[in-house]
C-alpha positions as CSV (number, residue, x, y, z in Angstrom):
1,X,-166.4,-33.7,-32.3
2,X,-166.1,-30.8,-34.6
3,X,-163.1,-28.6,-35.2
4,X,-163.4,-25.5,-36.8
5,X,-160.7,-24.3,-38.4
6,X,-159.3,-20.7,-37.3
7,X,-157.4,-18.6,-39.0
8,X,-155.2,-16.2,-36.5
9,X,-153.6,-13.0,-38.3
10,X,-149.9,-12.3,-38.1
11,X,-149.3,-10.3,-35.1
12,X,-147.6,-6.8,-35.9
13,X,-146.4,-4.2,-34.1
14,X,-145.5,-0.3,-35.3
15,X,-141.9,0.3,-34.6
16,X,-139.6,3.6,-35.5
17,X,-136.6,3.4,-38.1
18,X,-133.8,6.2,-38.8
19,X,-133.4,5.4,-42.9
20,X,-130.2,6.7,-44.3
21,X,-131.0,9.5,-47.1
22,X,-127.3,11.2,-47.9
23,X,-125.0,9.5,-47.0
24,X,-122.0,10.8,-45.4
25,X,-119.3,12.7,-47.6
26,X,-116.8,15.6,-48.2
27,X,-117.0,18.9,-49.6
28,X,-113.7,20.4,-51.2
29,X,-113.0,24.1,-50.6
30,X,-109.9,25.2,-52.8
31,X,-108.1,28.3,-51.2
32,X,-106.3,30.0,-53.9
33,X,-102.6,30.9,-53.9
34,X,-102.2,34.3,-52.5
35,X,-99.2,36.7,-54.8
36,X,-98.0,40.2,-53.8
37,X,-96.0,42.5,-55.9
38,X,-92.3,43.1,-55.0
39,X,-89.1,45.2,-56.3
40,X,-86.5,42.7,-57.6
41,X,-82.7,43.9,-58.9
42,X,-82.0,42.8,-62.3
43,X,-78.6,42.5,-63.2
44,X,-78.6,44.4,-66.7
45,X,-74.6,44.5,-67.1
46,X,-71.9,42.4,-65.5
47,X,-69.1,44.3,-63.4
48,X,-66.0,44.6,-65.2
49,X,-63.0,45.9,-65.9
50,X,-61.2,48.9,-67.9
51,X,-58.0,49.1,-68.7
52,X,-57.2,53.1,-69.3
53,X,-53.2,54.1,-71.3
54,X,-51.6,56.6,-68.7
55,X,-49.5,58.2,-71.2
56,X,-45.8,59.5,-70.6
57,X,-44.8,62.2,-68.5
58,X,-41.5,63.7,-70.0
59,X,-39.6,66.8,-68.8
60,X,-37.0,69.0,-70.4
61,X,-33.3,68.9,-69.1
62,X,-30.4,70.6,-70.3
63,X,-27.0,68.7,-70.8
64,X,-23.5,70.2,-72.2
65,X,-22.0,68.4,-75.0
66,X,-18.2,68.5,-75.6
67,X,-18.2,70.3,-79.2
68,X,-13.9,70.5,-79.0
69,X,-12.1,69.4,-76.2
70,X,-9.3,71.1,-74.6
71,X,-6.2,71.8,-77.0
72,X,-2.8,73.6,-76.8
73,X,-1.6,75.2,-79.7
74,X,1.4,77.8,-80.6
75,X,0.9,81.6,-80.8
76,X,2.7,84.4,-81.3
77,X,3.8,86.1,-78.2
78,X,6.2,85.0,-75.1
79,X,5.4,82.8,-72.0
80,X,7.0,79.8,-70.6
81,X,6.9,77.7,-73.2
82,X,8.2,79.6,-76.2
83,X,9.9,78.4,-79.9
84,X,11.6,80.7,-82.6
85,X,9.0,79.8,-85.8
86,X,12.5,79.4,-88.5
87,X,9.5,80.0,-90.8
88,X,9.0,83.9,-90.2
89,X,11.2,84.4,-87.1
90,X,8.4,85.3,-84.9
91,X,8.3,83.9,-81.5
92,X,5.4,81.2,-80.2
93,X,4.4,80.6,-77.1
94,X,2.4,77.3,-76.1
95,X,-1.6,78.4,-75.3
96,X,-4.3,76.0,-73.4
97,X,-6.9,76.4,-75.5
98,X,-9.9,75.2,-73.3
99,X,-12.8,72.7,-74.6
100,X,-15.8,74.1,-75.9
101,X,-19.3,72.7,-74.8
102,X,-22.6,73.0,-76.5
103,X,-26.1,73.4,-74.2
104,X,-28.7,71.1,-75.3
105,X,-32.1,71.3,-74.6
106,X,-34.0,67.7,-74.7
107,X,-37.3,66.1,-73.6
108,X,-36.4,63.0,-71.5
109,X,-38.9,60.6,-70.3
110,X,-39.8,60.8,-66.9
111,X,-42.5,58.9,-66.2
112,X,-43.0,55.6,-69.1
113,X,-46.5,55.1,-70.4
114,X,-48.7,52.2,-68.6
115,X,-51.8,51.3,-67.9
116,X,-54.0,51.6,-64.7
117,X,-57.3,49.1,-64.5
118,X,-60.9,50.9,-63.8
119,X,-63.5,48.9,-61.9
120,X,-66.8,49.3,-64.0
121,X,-69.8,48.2,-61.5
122,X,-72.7,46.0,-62.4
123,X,-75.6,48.2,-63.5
124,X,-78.7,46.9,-62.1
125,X,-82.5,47.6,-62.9
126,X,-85.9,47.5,-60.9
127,X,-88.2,45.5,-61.9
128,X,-91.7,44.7,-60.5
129,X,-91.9,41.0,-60.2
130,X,-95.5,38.5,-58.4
131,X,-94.4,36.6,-55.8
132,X,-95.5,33.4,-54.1
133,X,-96.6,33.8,-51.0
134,X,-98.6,31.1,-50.2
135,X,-99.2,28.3,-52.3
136,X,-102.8,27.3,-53.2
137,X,-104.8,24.5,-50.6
138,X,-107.5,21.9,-50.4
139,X,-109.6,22.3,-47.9
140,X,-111.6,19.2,-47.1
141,X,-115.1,19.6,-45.2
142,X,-116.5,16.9,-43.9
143,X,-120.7,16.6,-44.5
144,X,-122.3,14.2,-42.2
145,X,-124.5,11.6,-43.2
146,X,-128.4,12.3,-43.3
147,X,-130.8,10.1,-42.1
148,X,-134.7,10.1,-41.9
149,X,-136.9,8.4,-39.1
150,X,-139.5,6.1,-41.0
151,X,-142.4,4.3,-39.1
152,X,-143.3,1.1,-40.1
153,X,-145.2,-2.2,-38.9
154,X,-142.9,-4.8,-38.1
155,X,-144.8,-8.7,-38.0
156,X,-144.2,-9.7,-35.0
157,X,-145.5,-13.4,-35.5
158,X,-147.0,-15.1,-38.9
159,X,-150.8,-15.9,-39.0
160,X,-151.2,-19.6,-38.1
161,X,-154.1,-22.3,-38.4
162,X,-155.4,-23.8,-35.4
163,X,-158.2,-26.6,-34.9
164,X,-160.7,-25.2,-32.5
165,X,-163.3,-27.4,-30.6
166,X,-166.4,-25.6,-32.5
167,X,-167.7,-25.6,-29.1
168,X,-165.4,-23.6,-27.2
169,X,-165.7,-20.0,-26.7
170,X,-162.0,-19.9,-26.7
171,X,-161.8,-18.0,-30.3
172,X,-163.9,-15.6,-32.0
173,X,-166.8,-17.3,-34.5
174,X,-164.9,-14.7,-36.8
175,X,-161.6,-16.8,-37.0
176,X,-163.5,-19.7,-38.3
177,X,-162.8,-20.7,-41.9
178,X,-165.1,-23.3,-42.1
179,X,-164.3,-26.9,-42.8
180,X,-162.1,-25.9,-45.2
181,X,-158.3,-24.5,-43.8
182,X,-158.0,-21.9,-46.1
183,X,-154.5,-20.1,-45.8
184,X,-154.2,-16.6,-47.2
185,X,-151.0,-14.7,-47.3
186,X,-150.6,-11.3,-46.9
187,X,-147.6,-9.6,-48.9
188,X,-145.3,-7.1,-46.8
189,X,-145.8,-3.2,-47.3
190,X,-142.8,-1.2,-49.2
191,X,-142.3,2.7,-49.1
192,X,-140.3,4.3,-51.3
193,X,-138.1,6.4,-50.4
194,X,-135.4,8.5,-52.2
195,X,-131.7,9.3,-51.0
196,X,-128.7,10.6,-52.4
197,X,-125.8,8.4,-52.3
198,X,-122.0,9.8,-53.6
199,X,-121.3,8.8,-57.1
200,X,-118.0,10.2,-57.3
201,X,-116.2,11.4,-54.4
202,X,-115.2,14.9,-54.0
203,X,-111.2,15.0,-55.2
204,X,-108.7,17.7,-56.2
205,X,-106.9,18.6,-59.4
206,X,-103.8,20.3,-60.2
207,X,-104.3,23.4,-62.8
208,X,-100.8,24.5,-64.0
209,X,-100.5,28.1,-64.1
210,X,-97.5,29.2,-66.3
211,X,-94.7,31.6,-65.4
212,X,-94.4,34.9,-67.0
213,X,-91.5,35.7,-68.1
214,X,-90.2,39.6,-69.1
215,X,-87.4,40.1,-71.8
216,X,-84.9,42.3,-70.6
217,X,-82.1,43.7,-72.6
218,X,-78.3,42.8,-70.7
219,X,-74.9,43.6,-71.4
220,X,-72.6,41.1,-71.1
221,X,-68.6,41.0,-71.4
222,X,-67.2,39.5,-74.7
223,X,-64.2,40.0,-74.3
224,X,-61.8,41.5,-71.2
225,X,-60.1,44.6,-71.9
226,X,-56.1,44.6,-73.5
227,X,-53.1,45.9,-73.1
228,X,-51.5,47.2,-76.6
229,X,-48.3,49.1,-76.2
230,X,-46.9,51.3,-79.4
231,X,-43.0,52.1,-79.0
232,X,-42.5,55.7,-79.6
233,X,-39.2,56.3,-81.1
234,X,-36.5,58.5,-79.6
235,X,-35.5,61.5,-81.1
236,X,-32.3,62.8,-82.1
237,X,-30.8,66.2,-82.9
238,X,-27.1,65.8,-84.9
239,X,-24.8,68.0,-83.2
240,X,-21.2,68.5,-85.1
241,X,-18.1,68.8,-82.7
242,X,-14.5,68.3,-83.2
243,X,-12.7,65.4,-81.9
244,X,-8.9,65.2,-81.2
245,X,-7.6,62.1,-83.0
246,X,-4.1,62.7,-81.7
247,X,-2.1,65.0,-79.8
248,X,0.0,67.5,-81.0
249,X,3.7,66.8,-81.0
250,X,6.4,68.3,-82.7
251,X,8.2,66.3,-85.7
252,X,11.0,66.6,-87.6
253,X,10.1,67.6,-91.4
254,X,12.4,68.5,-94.5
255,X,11.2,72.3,-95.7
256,X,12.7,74.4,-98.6
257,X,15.3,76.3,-97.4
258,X,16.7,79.8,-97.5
259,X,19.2,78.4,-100.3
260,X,16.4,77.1,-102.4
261,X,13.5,79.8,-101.7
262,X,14.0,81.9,-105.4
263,X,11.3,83.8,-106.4
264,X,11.1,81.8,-109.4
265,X,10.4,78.9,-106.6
266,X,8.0,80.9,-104.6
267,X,6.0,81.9,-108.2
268,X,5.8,78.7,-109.2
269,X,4.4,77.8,-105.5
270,X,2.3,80.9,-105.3
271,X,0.6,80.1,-108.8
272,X,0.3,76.3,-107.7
273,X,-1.7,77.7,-104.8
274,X,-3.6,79.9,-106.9
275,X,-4.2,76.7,-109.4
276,X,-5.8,74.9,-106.7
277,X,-8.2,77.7,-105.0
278,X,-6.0,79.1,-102.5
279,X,-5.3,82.8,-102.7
280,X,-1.7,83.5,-102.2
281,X,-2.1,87.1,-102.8
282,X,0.2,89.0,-105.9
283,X,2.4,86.5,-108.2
284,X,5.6,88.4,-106.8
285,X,8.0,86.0,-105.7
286,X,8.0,86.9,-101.9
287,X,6.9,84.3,-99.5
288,X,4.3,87.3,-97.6
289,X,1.2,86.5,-94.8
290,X,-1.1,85.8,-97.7
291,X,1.5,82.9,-99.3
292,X,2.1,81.9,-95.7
293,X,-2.1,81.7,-95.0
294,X,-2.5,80.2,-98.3
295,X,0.1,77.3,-97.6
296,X,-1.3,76.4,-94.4
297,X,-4.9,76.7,-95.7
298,X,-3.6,73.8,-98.1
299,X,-1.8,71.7,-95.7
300,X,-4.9,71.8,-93.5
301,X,-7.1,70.8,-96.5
302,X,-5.2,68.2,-98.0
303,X,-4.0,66.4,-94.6
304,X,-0.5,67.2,-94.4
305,X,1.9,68.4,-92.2
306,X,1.9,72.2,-91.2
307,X,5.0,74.4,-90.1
308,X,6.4,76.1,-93.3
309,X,6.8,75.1,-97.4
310,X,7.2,71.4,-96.3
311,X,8.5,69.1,-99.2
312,X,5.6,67.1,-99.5
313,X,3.6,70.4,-99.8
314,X,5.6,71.2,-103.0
315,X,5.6,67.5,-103.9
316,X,1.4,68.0,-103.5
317,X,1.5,71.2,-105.5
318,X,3.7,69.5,-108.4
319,X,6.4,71.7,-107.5
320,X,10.0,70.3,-108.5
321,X,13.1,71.4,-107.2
């Protein structure tokens, strides 16, 4: 019994693909930051303070000043308190002499110089400044993946050998490969097909952007203000007055008398007088009102007692007895 050999082909079958061409990524949108333009204060000069001299205020007062104070003192005439003078015989009397006063005019101070402090404000300037007011943004979009139906044969079974009766009608004469089993293999079928695939995914980056900056001129405080006070000296005017150093009183003193008052005495006084810048009037020898003025005028010059031609006046006058 013969056997032919058959050959039966793979068995295939056309069946549809979806191939993957792009495959799925993200696109990156940046939004940009978004400024507007504003009016800002700039401080240009601090606040501060001032310190400002208020200077005196004075006025001008009057005041009395005692030039001589009150003072009795003997005169010629009568009253209740009356003396013989033994000198000339005249009769005194005792007169209040009232004080004398002066009226001043001065500047006083009424007011004392100070200070008073002065708020400076701050000076401020407007400047036109770029805000932020919203900061930049990645916006991620996602792209699908892409994908392409592709047909293609798929073998559904691989070709085989069989023995085959030669007489049987079974299998096609066609199939027969004779005595010989002769096996042929048939290579698969490729396509080519091109896709894009991500390299390098989609990613952000930070770009700094720097800030601008504007020089401005500002004053600022150094030093706080100070107080200096200068004394201003007070003035004086020199005013001359008389002061009693003691009271008058009535003493006991030894005088030339009536005995002893020659004219050769009274020349040698008169020209004594005379001698020492006193005018006694004519060398005569008569004690008169002009040897009487001149004696006192010397008594009251040279300090010493007054009421007649004392002894210690002729003593002063380098009289001898």
């Amino acid at each position: 019994m013969c056997f032919h050999e058959h050959r039966l082909p793979a068995k295939y079958e056309t069946q549809t693909e979806q191939v993957l061409v792009s495959e799925a990524s993200e696109k990156v949108q940046i939004v940009p930051a978004k400024y507007e333009w504003v009016e800002e204060k700039v401080l240009v000069k601090e606040a501060s303070q001032k310190e400002v001299a208020v200077p005196p205020v004075y006025e001008t007062v009057t005041e009395k000043v005692l030039v001589e104070p009150a003072k009795t003192v003997w005169k010629k005439g009568r009253g209740l308190v009356e003396k013989i003078d033994n000198t000339t015989g005249e009769i005194m009397c005792l007169v209040e002499i009232p004080a004398k006063y002066k009226t001043i005019t001065k500047r006083v101070v009424k007011t004392p110089a100070t200070t008073k402090v002065v708020e400076i404000p701050a000076l401020y300037k407007t400047v036109k400044v770029r805000k932020l007011v919203s900061a930049p943004q990645e916006k991620r979009i996602e792209i699908p993946a892409k994908y392409k139906t592709v047909t293609k044969r798929v073998k559904v079974s691989d070709a085989k050998f069989v023995w085959h009766e030669i007489h049987s009608k079974d299998l096609d004469a066609s199939t027969r490969t004779g005595n010989q089993i002769c096996l042929k293999k048939t290579p698969a079928a490729f396509k080519t097909v091109t896709r894009r695939v991500v390299k390098t995914p989609a990613a952000t980056k930070t770009v700094e952007i720097p800030a601008k900056y504007k020089t401005v001129k500002v004053r600022k405080l150094v030093s706080p203000p100070q107080e200096k006070r200068i004394e201003i000296p007070a003035k004086y005017t020199t005013v001359t007055k008389r002061v009693k150093v003691s009271d008058q009183r009535l003493e006991w003193r030894s005088v030339l008398c009536q005995t002893n008052m020659t004219p050769g005495i009274i020349s040698e006084v008169q020209r004594a007088l005379k001698a020492a810048g006193f005018d006694p009037g004519p060398i005569d020898g008569v004690v008169g009102s002009a040897t009487l003025r001149a004696v006192s005028a010397y008594q009251r010059e040279k300090g010493l007692p007054r009421g007649g031609l004392t002894m210690d006046t002729l003593k002063s006058l380098g009289v001898n007895i």
